[in-house]
C-alpha positions as CSV (number, residue, x, y, z in Angstrom):
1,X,31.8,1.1,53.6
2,X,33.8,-1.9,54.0
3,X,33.4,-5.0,51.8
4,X,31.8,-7.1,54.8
5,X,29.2,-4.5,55.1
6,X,29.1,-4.2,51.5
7,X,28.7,-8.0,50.7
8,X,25.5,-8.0,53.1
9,X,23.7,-6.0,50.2
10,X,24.5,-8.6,47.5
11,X,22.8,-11.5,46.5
12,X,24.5,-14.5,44.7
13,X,23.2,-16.1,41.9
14,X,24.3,-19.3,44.0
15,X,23.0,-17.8,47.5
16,X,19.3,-17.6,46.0
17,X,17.0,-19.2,48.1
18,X,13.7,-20.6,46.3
19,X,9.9,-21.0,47.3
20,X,8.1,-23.4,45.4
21,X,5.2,-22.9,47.2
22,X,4.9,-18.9,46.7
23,X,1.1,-18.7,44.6
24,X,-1.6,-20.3,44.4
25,X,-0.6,-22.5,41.5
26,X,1.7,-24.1,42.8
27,X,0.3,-27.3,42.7
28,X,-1.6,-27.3,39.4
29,X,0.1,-29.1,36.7
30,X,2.5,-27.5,34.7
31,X,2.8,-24.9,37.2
32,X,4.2,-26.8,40.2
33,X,8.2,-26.8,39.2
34,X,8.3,-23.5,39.1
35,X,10.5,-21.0,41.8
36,X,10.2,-18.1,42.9
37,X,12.5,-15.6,44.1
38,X,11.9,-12.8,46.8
39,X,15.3,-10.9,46.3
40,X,15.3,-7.0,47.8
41,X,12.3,-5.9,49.0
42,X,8.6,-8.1,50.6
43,X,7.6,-9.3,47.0
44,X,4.4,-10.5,46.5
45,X,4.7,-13.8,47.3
46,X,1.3,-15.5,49.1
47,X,3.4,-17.9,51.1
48,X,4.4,-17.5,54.8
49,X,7.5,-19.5,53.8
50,X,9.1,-17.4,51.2
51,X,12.6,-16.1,51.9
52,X,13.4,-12.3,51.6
53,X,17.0,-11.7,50.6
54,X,17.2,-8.1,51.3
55,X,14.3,-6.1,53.1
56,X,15.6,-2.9,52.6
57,X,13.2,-0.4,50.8
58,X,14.4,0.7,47.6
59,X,11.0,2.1,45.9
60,X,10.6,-0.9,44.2
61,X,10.7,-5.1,44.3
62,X,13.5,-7.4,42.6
63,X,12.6,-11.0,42.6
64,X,13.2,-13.4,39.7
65,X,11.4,-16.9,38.4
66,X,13.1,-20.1,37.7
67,X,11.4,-22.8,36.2
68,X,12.2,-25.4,33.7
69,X,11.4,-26.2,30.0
70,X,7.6,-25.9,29.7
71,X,7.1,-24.6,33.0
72,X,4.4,-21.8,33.4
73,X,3.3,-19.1,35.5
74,X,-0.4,-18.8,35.2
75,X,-2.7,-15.9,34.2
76,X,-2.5,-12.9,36.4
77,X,-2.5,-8.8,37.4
78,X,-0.4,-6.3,39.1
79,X,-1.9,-2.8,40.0
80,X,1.7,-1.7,39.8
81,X,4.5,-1.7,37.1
82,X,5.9,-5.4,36.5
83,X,9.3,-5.4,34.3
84,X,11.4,-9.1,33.1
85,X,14.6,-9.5,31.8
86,X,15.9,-12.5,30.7
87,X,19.2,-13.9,32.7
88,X,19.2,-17.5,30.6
89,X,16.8,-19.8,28.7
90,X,14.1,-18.5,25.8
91,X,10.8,-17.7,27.1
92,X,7.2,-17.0,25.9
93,X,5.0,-13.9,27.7
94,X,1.3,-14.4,26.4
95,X,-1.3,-12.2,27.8
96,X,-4.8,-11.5,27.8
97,X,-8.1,-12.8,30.4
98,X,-7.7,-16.5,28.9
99,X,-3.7,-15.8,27.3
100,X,-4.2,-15.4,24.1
101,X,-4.6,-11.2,23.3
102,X,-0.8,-11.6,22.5
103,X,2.4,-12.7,23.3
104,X,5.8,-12.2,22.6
105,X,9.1,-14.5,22.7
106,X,12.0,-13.1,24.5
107,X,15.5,-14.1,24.4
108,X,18.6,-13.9,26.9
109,X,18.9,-10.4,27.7
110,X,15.3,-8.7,26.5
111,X,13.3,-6.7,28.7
112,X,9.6,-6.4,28.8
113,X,7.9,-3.7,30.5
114,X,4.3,-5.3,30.7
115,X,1.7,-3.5,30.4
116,X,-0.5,-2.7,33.7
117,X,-4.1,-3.9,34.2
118,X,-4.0,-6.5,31.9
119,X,-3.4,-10.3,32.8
120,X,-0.1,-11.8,31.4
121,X,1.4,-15.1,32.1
122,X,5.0,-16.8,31.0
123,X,6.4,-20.2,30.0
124,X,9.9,-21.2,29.9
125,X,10.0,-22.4,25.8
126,X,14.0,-23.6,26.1
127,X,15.6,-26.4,26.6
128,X,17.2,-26.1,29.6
129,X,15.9,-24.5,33.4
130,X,16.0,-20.2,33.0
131,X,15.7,-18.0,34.6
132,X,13.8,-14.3,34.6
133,X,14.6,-11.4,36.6
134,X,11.9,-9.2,37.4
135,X,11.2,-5.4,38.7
136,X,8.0,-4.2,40.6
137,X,6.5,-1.1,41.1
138,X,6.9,0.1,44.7
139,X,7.7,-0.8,48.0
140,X,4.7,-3.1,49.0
141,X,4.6,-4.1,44.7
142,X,1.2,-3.4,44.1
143,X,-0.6,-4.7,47.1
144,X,-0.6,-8.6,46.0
145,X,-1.5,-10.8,42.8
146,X,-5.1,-10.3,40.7
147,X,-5.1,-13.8,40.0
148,X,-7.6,-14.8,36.7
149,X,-11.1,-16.5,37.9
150,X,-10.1,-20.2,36.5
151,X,-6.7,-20.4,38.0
152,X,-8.1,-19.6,41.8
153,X,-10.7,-22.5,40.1
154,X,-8.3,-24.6,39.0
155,X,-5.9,-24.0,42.3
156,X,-8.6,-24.9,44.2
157,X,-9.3,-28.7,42.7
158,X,-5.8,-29.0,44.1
159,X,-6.0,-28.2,47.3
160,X,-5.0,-24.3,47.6
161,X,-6.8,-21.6,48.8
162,X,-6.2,-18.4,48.7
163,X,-8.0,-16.3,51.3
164,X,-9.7,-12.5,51.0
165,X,-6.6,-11.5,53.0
166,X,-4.1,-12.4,50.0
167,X,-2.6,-15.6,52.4
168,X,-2.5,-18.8,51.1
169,X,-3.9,-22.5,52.6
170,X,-2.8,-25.6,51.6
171,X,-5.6,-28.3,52.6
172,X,-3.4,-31.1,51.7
173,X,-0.9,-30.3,54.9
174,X,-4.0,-29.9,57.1
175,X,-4.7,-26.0,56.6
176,X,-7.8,-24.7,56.4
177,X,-9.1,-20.8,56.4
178,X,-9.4,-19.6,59.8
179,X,-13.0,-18.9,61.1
180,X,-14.5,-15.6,60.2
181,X,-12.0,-15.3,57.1
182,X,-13.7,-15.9,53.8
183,X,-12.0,-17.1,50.4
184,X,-11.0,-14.9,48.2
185,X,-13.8,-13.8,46.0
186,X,-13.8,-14.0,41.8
187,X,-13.7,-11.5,40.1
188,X,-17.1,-11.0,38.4
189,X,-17.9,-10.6,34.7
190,X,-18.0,-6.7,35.1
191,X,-14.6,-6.1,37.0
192,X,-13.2,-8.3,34.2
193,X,-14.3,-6.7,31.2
194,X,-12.1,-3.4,32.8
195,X,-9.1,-5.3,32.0
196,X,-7.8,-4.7,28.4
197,X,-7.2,-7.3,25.7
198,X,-4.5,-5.1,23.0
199,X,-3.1,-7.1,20.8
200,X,0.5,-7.5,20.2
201,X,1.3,-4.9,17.5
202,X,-0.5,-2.2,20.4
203,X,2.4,-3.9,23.1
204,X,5.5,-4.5,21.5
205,X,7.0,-1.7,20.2
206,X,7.0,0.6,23.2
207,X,7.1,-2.4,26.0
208,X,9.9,-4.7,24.4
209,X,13.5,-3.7,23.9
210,X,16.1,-6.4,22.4
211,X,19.2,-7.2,23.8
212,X,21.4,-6.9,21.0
213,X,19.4,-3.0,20.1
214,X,20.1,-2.3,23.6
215,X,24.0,-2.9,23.0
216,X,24.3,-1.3,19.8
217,X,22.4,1.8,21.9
218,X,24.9,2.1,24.2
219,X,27.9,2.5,22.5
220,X,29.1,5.4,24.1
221,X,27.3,6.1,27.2
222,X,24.6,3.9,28.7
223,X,20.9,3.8,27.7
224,X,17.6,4.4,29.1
225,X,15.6,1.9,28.6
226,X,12.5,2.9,31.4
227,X,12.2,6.5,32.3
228,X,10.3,9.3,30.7
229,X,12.5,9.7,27.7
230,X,13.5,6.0,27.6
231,X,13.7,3.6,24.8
232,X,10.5,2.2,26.2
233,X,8.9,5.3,27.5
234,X,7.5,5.0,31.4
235,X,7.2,6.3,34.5
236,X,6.3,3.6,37.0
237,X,8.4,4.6,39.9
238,X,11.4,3.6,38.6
239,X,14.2,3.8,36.1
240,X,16.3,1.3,33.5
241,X,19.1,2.0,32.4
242,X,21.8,-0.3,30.5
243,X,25.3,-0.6,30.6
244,X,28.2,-2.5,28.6
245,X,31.7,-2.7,28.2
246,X,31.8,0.3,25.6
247,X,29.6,2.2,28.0
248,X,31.3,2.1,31.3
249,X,33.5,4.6,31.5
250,X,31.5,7.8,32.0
251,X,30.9,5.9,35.4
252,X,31.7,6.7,38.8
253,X,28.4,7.6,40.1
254,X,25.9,8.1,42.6
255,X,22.8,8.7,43.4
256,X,20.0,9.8,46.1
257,X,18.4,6.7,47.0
258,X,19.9,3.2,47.0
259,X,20.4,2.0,43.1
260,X,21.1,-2.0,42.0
261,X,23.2,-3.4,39.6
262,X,22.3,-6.8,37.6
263,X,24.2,-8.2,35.7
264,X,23.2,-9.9,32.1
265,X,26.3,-10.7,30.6
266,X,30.1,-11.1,32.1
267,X,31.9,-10.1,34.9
268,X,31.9,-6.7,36.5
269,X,34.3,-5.2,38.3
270,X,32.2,-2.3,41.6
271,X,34.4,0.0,43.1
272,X,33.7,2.3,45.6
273,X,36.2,4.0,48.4
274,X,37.1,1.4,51.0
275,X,36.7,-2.0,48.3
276,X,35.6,-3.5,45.9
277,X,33.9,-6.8,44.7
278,X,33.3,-8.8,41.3
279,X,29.5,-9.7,39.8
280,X,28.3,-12.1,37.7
281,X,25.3,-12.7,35.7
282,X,22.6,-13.2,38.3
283,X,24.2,-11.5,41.2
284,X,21.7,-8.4,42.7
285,X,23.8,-5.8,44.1
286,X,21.7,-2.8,46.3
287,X,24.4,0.3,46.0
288,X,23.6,2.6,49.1
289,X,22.2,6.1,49.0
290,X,25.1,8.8,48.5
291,X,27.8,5.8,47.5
292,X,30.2,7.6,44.9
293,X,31.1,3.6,43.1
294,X,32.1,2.8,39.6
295,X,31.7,-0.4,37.4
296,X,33.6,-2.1,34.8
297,X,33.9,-5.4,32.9
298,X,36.5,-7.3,34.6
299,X,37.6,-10.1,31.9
300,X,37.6,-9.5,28.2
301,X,34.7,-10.2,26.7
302,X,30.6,-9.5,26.2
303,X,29.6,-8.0,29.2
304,X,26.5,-5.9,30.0
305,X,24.3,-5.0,33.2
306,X,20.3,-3.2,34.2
307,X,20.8,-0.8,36.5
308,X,17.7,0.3,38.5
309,X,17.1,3.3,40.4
310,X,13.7,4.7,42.0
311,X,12.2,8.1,41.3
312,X,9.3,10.6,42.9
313,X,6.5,9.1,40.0
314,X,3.6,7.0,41.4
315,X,3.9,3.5,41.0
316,X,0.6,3.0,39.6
317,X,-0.7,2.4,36.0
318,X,1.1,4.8,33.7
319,X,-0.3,2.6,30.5
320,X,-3.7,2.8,28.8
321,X,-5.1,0.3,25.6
322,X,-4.7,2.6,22.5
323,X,-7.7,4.3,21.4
């Protein structure tokens, strides 16, 4: 593969092309600076308007959320796993059917495997615009967004609605739900008392891993994070692992289905036969199916990476509330 062809599977931190009109809060207050990101794979954005980086299928989503200081994404569900790591900023994940079951503060370089079925929502608590990187459970992620009853409420006072289809309207540039298509409905008291309020202390310790346990993990070889004997235990379609500079070397590698490489931390060096290329922090890089390729910091330095590769499990909910 040359490094033209190569280059059409990466996408630049400073290539990344925003929607700030992808859910249906996007014009509540407190809500309506945030961006989203559709970056490989359809997403689940409910915007016509939202820009796919890479369609390819890789058995799972990457997108990411920008959004500056005190900046939220509002309560919501996946059917499907849903997995954060922070590129920059500090951030606050709070979850629960009105936000407060739990919640958890993550720094540059955690990762949060959130629970599924439950409704979770995040806030960027820094200084400074962040930025969170994010993971879903197969191809089509989950079939949309499970949106908690006040925020369609709330969306609606200001002028979006979402229909029964999953699209979105926006009444204030003239749209309106077509004829024959109805809104979409609330969910009713019963459906929500199937979603699960665990507290924190039932979340945390097998759905958070820390950067700096992640790089003391890795000292030798890298570490699985998400997978089946991972540091936080899962099967949702997909595997974590995590690289750094002391890690690297039992790399080249490939694999059976097409793998990506983020970066967290520093500059890395991809080889493969026929080129090579250098990624930063935010950079997505889709490694082809069968592509022998090997990575390594390229300045001195901290320097760490995810890399994420789909498997055979269903993408459905592998997590239940403890007894």
């Amino acid at each position: 593969m040359t490094p033209h062809e190569m280059e059409a599977r990466i996408v630049r931190y400073g290539d990344l092309k925003p929607c700030r009109t992808a859910f249906i809060d996007a014009h509540t207050p407190g809500s309506d600076r945030k961006e989203n990101f559709t970056i490989i794979g359809g997403g689940v954005s409910e915007a016509a308007d939202q820009h796919v980086h890479i369609s390819l299928p890789h058995g799972f989503n990457i997108g990411a959320a920008g959004q500056p200081p005190f900046c939220r994404n509002s309560l919501h569900s996946h059917r499907t796993a849903e997995v954060f790591f922070v590129l920059s900023g500090r951030w606050r994940f709070f979850w629960g059917r009105w936000g407060n079951a739990g919640s958890v503060v993550l720094e540059e370089g955690d990762i949060f495997n959130i629970p599924t079925g439950i409704f979770r929502g995040f806030e960027n608590i820094g200084t400074d615009y962040g930025m969170i990187m994010a993971i879903l459970g197969g191809d089509d992620a989950g079939g949309g967004v499970i949106w908690a009853p006040q925020v369609i409420e709330e969306a609606q006072a200001h002028g979006l609605v979402l229909s029964e289809e999953g699209k979105l309207y926006d009444s204030r540039k003239g749209a309106a739900l077509p004829d024959g298509v109805a809104p979409m409905p609330l969910l009713t008291e019963a459906e929500l008392a199937a979603f699960p309020e665990p507290a924190a202390r039932e979340v945390l310790p097998n759905h958070v891993a820390r950067y700096w346990d992640l790089v003391a993990l890795s000292d030798r070889r890298p570490v699985e994070v998400i997978g089946e004997t991972g540091v936080l235990p899962d099967r949702p379609g997909f595997e974590v692992s995590f690289v750094t500079r002391a890690s690297a070397g039992g790399l080249p590698q490939a694999h059976d289905r097409p793998s990506v490489l983020m970066p967290v931390k520093g500059h890395w060096r991809v080889t493969w036969a026929g080129g090579e290329t250098v990624l930063a922090p935010g950079d997505t890089m889709s490694v082809p199916e069968g592509l022998t390729h090997g990575v390594a910091p390229s300045m001195t330095g901290e320097a760490a990476l995810y890399h994420v590769v789909g498997t055979d499990d269903p993408a459905g909910q592998t997590w239940r509330p403890a007894a």
